[in-house]
BADRENSE-734064 format. One record per residue (C-alpha): residue number from 1; residue in three letters; chain; x, y, z. Coordinates in pm, 1 decimal, padded with zeros to 6 digits. Layout:
<sites>
SITE    nr   rest   kette         xx         yy         zz
SITE   NUM    ALA       A          X          Y          Z
...
</sites>
This chain:
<sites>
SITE    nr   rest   kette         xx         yy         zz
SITE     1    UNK       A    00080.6   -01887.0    00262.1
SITE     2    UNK       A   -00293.0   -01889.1    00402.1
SITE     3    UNK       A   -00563.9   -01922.5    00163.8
SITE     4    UNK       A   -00735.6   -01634.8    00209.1
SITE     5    UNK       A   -00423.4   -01441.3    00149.8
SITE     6    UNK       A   -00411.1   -01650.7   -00234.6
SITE     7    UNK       A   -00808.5   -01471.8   -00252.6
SITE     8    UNK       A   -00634.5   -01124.6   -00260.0
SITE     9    UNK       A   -00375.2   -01228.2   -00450.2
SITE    10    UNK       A   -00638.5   -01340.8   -00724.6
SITE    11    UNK       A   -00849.8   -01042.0   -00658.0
SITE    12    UNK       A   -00602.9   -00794.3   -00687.8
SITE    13    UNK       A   -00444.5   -00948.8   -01009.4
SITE    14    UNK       A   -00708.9   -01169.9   -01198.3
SITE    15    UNK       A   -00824.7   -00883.7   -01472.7
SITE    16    UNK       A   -00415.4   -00873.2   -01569.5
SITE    17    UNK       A   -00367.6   -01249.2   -01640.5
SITE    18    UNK       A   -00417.4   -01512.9   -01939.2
SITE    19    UNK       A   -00638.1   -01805.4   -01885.2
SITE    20    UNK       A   -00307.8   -02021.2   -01791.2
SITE    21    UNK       A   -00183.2   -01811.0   -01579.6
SITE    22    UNK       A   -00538.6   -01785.8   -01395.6
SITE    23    UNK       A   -00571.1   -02199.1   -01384.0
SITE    24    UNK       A   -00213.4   -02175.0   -01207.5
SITE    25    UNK       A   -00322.5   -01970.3   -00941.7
SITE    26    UNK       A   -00625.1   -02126.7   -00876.7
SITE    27    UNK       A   -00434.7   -02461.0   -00848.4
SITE    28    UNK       A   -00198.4   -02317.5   -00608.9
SITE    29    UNK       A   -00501.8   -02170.4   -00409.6
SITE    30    UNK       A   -00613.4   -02490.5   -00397.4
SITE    31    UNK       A   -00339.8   -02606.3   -00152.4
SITE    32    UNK       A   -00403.4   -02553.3    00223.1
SITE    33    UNK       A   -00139.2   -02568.5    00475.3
SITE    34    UNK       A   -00262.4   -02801.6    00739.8
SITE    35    UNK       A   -00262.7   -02724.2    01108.7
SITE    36    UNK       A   -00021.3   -02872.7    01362.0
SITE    37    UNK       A   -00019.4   -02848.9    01691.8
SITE    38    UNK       A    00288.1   -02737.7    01746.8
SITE    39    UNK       A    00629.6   -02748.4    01571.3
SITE    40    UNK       A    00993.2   -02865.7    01683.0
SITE    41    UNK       A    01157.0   -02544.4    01743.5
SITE    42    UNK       A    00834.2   -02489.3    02022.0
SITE    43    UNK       A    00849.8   -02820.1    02146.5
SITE    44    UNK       A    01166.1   -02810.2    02232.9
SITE    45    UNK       A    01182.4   -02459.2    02398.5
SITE    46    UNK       A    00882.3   -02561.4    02621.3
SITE    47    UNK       A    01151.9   -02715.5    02818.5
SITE    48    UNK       A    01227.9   -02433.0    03059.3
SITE    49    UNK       A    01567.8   -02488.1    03088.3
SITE    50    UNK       A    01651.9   -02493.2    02676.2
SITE    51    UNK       A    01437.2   -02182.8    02685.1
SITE    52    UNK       A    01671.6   -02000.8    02961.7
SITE    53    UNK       A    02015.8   -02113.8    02742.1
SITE    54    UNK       A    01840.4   -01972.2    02400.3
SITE    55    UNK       A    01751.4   -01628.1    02619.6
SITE    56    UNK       A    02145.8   -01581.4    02737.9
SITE    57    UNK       A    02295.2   -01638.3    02396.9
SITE    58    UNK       A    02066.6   -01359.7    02236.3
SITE    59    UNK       A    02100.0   -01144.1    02507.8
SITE    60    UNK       A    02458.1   -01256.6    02634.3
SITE    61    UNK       A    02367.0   -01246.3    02948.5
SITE    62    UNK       A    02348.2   -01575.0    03270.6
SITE    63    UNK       A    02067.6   -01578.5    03435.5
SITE    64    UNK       A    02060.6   -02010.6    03599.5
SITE    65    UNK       A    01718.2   -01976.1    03767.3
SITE    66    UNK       A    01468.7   -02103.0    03511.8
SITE    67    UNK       A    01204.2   -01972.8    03802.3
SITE    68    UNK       A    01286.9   -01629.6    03739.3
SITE    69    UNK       A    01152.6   -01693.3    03339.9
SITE    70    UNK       A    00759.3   -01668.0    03337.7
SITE    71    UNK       A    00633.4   -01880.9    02961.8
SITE    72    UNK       A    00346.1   -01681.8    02867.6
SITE    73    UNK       A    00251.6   -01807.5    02518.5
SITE    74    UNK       A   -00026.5   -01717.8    02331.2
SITE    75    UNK       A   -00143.3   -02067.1    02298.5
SITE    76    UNK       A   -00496.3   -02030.8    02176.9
SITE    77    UNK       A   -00481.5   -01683.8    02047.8
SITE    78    UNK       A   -00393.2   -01771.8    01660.2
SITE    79    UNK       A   -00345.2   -01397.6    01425.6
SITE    80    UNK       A   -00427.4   -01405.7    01045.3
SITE    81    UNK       A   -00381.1   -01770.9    01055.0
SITE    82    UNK       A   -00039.9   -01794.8    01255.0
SITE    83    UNK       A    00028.6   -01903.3    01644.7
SITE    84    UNK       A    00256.3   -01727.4    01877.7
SITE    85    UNK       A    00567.7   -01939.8    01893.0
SITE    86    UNK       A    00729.2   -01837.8    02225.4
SITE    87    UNK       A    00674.4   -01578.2    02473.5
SITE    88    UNK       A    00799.5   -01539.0    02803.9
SITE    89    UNK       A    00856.7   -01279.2    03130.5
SITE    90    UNK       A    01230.1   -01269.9    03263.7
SITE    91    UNK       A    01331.6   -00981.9    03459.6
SITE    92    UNK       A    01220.4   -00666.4    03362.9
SITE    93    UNK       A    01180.9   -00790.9    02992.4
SITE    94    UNK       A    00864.7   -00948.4    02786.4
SITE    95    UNK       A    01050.1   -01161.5    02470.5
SITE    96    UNK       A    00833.9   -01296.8    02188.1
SITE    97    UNK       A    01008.1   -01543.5    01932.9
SITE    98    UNK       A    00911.7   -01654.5    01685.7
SITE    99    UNK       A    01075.2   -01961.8    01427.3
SITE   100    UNK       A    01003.5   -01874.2    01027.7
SITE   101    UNK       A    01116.0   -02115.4    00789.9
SITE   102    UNK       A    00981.9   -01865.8    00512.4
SITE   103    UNK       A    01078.6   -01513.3    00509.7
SITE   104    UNK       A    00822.5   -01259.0    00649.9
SITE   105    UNK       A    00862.5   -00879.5    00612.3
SITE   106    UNK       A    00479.6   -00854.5    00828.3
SITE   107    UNK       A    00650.1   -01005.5    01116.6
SITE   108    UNK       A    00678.1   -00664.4    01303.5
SITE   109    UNK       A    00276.1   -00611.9    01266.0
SITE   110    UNK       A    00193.5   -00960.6    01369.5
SITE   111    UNK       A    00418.4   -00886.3    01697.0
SITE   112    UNK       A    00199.7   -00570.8    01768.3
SITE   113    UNK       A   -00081.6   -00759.4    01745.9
SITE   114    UNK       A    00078.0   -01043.4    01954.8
SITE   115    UNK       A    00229.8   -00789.2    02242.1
SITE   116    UNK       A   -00121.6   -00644.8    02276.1
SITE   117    UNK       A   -00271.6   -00935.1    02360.8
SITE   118    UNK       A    00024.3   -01004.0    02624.4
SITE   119    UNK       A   -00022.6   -00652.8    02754.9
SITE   120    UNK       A   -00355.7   -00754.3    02754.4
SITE   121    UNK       A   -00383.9   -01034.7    02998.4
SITE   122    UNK       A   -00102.0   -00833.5    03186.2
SITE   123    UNK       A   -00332.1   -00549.2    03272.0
SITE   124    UNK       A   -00664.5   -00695.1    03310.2
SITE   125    UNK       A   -00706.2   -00674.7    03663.3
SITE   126    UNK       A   -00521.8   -00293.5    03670.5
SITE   127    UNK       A   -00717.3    00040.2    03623.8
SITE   128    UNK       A   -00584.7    00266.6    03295.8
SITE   129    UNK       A   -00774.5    00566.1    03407.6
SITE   130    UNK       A   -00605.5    00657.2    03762.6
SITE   131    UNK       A   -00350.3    00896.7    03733.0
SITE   132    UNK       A   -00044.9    00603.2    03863.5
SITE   133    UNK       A    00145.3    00537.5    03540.5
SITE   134    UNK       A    00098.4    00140.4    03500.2
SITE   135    UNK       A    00461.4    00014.3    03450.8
SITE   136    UNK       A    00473.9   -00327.9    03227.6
SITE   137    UNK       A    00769.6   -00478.7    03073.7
SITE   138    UNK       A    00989.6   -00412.9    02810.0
SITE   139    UNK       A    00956.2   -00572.0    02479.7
SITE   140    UNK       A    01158.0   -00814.2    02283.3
SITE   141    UNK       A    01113.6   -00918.5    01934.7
SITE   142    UNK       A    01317.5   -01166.2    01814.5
SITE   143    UNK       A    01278.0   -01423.7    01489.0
SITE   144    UNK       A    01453.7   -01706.2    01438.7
SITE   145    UNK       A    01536.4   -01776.0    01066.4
SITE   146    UNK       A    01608.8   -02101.3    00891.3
SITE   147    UNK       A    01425.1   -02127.8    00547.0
SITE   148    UNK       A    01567.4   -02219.6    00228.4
SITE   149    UNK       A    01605.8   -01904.7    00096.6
SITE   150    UNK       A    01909.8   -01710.2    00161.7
SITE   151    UNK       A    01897.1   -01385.6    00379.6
SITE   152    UNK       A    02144.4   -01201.8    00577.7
SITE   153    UNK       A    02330.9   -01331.5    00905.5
SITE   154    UNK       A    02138.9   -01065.7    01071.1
SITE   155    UNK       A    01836.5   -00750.0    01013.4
SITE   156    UNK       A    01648.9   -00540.0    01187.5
SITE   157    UNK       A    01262.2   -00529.9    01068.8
SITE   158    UNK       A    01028.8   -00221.5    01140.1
SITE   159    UNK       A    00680.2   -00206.1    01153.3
SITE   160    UNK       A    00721.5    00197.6    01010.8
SITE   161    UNK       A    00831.5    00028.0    00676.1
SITE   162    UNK       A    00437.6   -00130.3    00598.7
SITE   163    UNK       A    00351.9    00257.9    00668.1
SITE   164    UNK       A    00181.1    00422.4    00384.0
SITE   165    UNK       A    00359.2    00757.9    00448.4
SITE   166    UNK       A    00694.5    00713.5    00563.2
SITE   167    UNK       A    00782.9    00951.4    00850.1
SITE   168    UNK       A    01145.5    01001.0    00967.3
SITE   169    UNK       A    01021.2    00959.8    01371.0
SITE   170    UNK       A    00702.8    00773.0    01350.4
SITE   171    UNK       A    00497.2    00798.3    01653.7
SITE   172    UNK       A    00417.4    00384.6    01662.4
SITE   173    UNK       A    00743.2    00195.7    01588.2
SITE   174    UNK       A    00804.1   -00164.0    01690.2
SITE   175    UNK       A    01151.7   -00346.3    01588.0
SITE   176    UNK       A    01208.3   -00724.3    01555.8
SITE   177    UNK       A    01544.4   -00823.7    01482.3
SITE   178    UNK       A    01568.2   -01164.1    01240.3
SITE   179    UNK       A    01887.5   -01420.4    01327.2
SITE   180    UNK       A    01954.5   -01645.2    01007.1
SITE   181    UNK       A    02018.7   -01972.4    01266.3
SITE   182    UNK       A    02061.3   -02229.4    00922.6
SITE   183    UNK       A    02423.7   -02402.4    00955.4
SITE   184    UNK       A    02713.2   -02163.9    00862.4
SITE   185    UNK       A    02568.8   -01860.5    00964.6
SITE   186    UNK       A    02597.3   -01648.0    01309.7
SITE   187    UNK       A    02813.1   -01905.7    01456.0
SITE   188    UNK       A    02904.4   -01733.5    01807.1
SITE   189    UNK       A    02473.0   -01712.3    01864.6
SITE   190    UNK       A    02501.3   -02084.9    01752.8
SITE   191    UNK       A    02817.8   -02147.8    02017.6
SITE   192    UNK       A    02683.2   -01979.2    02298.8
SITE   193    UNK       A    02357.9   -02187.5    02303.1
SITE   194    UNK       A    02379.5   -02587.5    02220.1
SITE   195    UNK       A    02012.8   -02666.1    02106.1
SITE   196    UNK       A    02012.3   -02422.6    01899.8
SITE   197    UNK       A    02309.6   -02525.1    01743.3
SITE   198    UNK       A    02214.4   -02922.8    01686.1
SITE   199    UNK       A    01848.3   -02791.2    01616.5
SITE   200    UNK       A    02000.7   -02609.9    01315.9
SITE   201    UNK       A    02258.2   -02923.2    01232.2
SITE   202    UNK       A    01890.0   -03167.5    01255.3
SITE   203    UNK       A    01752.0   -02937.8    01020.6
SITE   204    UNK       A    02024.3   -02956.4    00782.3
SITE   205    UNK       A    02014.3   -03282.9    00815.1
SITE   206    UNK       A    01679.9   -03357.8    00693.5
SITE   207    UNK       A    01692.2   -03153.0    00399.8
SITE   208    UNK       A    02019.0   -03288.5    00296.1
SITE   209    UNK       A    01845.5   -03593.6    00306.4
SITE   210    UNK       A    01539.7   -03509.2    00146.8
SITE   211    UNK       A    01697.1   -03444.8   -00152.2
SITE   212    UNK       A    01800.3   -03795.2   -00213.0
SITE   213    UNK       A    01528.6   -04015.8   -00048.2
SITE   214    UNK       A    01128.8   -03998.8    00051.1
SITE   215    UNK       A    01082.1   -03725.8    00273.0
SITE   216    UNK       A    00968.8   -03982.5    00585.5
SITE   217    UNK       A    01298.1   -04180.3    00517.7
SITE   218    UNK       A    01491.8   -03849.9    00505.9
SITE   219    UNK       A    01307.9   -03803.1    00869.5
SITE   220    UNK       A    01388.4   -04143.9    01027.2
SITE   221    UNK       A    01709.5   -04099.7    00877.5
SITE   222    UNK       A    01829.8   -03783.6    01019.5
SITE   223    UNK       A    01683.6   -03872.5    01403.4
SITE   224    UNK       A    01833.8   -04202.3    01416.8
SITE   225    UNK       A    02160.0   -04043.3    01337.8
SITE   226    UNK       A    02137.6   -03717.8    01579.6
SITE   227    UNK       A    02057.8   -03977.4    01853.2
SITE   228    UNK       A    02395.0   -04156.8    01729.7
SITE   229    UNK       A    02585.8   -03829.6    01688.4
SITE   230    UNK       A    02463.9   -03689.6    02039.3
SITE   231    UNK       A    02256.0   -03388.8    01856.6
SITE   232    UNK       A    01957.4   -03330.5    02041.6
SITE   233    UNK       A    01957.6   -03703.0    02145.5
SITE   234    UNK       A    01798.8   -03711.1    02486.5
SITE   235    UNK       A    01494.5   -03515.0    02322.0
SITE   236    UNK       A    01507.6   -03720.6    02008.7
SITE   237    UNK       A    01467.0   -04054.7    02224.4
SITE   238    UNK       A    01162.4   -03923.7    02416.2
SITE   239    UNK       A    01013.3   -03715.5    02174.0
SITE   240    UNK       A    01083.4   -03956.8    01850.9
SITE   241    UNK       A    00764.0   -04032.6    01734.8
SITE   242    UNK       A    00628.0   -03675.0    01797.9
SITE   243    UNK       A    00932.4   -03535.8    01612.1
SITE   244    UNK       A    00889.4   -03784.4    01300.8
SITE   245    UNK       A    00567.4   -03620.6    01241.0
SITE   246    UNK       A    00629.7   -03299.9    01336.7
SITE   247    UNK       A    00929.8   -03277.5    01072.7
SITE   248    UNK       A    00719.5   -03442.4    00792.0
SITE   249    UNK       A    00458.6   -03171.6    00831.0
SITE   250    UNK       A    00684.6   -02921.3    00847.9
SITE   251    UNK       A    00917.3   -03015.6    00545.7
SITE   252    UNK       A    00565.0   -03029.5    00349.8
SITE   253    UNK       A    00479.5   -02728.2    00468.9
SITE   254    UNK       A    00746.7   -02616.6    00361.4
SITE   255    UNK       A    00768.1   -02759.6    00004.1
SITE   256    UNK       A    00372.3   -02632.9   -00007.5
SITE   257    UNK       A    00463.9   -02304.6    00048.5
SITE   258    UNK       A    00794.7   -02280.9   -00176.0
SITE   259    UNK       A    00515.8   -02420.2   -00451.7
SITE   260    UNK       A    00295.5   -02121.7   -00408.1
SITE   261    UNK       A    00566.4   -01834.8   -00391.7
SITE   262    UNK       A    00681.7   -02011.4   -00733.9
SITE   263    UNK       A    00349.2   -02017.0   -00863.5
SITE   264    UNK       A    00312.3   -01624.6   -00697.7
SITE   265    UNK       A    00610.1   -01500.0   -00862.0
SITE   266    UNK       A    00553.7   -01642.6   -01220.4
SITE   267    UNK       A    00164.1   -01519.8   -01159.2
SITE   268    UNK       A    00298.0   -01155.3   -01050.3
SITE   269    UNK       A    00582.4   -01197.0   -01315.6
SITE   270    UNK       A    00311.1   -01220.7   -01596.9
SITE   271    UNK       A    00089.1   -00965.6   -01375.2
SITE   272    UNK       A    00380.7   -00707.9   -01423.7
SITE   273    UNK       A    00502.2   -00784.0   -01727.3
SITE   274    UNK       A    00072.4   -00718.5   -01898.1
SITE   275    UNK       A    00071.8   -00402.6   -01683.1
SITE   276    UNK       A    00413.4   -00291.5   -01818.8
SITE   277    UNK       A    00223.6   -00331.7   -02149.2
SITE   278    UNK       A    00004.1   -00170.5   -02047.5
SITE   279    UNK       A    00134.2    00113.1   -01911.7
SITE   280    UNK       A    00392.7    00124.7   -02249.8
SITE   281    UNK       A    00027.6    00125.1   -02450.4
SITE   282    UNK       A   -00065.6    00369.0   -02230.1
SITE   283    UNK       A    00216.4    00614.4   -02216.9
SITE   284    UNK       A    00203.5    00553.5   -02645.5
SITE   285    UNK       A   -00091.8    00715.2   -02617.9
SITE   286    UNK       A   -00099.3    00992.3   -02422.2
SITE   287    UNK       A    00242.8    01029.6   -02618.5
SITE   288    UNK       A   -00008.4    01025.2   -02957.5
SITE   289    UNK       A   -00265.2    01208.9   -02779.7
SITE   290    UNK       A   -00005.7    01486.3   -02661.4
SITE   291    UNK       A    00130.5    01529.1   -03008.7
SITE   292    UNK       A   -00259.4    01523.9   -03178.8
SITE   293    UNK       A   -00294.0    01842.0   -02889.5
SITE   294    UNK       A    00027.3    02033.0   -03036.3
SITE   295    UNK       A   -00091.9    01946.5   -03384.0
SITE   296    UNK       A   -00448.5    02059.7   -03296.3
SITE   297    UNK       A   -00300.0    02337.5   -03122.2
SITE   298    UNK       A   -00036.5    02413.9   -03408.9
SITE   299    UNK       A   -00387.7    02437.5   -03621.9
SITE   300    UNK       A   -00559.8    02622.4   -03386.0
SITE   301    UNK       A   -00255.4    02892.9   -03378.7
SITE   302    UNK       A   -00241.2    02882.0   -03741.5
SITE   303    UNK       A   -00623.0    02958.9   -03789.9
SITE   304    UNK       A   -00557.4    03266.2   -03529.6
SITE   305    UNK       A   -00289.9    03363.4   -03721.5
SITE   306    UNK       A   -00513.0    03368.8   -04027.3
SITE   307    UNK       A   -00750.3    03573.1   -03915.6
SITE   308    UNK       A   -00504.5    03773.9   -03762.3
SITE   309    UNK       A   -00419.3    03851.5   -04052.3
SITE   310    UNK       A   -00720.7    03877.2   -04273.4
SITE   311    UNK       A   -00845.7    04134.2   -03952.6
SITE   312    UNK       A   -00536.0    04342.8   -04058.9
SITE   313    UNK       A   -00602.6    04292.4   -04411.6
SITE   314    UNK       A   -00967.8    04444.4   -04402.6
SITE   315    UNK       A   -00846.7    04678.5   -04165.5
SITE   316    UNK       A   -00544.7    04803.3   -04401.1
SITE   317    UNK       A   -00883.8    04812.4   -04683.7
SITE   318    UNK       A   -01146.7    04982.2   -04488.6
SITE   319    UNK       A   -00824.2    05238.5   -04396.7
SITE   320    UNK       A   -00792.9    05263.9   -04780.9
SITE   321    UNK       A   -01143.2    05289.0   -04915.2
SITE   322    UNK       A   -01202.9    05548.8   -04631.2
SITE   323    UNK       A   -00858.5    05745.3   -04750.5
SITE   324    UNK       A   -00990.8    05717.8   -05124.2
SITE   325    UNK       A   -01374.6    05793.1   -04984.4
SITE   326    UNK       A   -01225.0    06131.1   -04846.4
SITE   327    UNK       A   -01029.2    06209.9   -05132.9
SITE   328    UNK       A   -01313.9    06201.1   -05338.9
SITE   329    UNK       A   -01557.2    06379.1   -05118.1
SITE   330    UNK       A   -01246.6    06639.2   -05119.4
SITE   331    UNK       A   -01232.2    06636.5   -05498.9
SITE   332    UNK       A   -01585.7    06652.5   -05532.1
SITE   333    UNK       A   -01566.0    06961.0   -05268.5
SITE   334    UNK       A   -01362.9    07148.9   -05493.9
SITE   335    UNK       A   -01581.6    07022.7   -05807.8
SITE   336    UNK       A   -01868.7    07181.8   -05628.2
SITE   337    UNK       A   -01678.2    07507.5   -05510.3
SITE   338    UNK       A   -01578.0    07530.4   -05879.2
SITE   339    UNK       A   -01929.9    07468.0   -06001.1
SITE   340    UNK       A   -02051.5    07779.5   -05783.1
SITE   341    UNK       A   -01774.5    08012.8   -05927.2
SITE   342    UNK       A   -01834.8    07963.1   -06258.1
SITE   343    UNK       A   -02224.7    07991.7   -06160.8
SITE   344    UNK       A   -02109.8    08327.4   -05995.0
SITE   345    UNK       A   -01870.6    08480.6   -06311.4
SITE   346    UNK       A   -02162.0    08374.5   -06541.3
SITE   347    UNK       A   -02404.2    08531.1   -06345.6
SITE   348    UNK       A   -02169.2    08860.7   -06333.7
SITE   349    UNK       A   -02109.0    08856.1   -06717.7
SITE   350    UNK       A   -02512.6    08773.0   -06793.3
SITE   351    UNK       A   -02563.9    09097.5   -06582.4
SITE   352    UNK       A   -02286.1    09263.1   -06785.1
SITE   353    UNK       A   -02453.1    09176.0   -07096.7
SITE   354    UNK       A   -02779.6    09274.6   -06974.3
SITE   355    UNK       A   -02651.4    09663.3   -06896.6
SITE   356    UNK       A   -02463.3    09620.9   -07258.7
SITE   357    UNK       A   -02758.4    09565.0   -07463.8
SITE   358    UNK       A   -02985.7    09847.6   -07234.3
SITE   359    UNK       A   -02709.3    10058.7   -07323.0
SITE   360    UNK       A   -02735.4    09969.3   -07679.7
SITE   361    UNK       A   -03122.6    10045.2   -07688.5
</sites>
């Protein structure tokens, strides 16, 4: 892993981690991967006619020209920090391959990036707006797995899988399919091509040995007995030195890289394991603050309710008083009615008494 990919690893995960776990990710940011030249699986498929076996046991085909196969590496052009391993015209077919001792689910975006650079160089001298369609060849993606970790004999990577919405027929798709090539796994792929067969047994080899002895003895070690053991021994003897070194880096790079995914995965374990706090503390309280809102809203229905009823209450009053207010305007109707009657009679009887006592005089 590149250093500038360990910056947005820290950036995107720094605010979530304890003081340890922030000193052990900026020790294993410290490490940087040198560069090398080249490596042994590319080495050895320079030669043209290792190249031409490896291309008929993929594609089970036998093609014995090794003029018909065009190498057309991308040796300068180097993407986010990683060179194009093998690339190559045959036919009507452009194949990139690529070696990973570490397993890489960006592979299909590096190989757009890599095939558009081929395309390119390809088209350079052509015109793109004439109305002739521009034929150019047929791509093949193909990676060549033999890390530590364990994967599958065999997958199929997509570059639709890094998209951020997922579309059933995406209109950009590129496929790269990975062969697991460690010892033990696809064995007729193995069968059908020899160097890659004693590439993977020199491998093995050297990490067997690594295990039990210095990693440069492990090295000397393992090519002194291929060369014994016929296993890549013609390119062993001429290559020997170059391969000594070549493996050493390698194996550190290795080592250096299986260091930092440890270091990642306890970082992002501790990462995920705060943020699942988090979240927990979180979803406590919106869980509290949900239940304060039905308690607040409990009160809230309560206090309607209250008034509701006090609204009915004065209502049900102000019905009564007005009920008793027009009973006694009634009764005091009828007082007054009353009132003038009597006022009436009396008046009648004073005139009565007034005709009694002229009668009288």
């Amino acid at each position: 892993m590149k250093r500038n990919t360990w910056i947005c690893v820290k950036d995107a995960v720094r605010n979530r981690l304890s003081k340890r776990s922030r000193r052990k990710l900026a020790f294993a940011g410290s490490f940087v991967i040198r560069n090398y030249k080249d490596t042994i699986f590319r080495m050895l498929y320079k030669d043209k006619q290792n190249l031409l076996s490896l291309y008929n046991a993929v594609n089970r085909t036998h093609y014995t020209d090794v003029e018909e196969l065009v190498i057309v590496t991308l040796e300068n052009a180097i993407y986010l920090g990683y060179k194009n391993d093998l690339a190559f015209l045959i036919g009507d077919f452009m194949n990139l391959y690529e070696q990973q001792s570490t397993y890489n689910p960006n592979m299909p975006l590096r190989m757009l990036l890599y095939v558009a650079s081929e395309y390119e160089r390809l088209i350079r001298n052509r015109s793109l707006y004439t109305a002739k369609l521009q034929k150019i060849p047929t791509p093949r993606f193909i990676i060549f797995y033999n890390g530590q970790d364990k994967q599958v004999e065999q997958e199929v990577q997509k570059l639709s899988s890094a998209f951020l919405k997922p579309m059933e027929d995406p209109e950009l798709e590129l496929k790269v399919t990975l062969y697991n090539i460690n010892v033990g796994h696809n064995q007729e792929l193995l069968e059908q091509c020899r160097t890659l067969a004693e590439y993977a047994q020199y491998v093995s080899k050297v990490r067997n040995y690594a295990m039990r002895m210095s990693i440069g003895d492990a090295v000397s070690l393992a090519v002194n007995e291929c060369i014994r053991e016929d296993i890549l021994a013609d390119f062993l003897r001429e290559n020997k030195a170059e391969v000594v070194k070549m493996s050493i880096f390698e194996y550190d790079k290795e080592v250096e890289e299986a260091k930092h995914r440890a270091v990642l995965r306890e970082v992002e374990g501790e990462a995920n394991q705060r943020a699942e706090k988090a979240e927990e503390a979180k979803r406590e309280a919106e869980e509290r603050s949900k239940k304060d809102r039905q308690r607040a809203d409990q009160a809230e229905e309560a206090k309607r309710e209250v008034e509701e009823r006090a609204k009915e209450e004065r209502k049900k009053i102000e019905e009564r008083a007005k009920e008793e207010r027009q009973k006694v305007e009634e009764r005091a109707k009828e007082d007054r009615q009353r009132a003038d009657q009597a006022e009436r009679e009396l008046a009648v009887l004073k005139e009565k008494l007034a005709r009694l006592e002229e009668l009288r005089e």
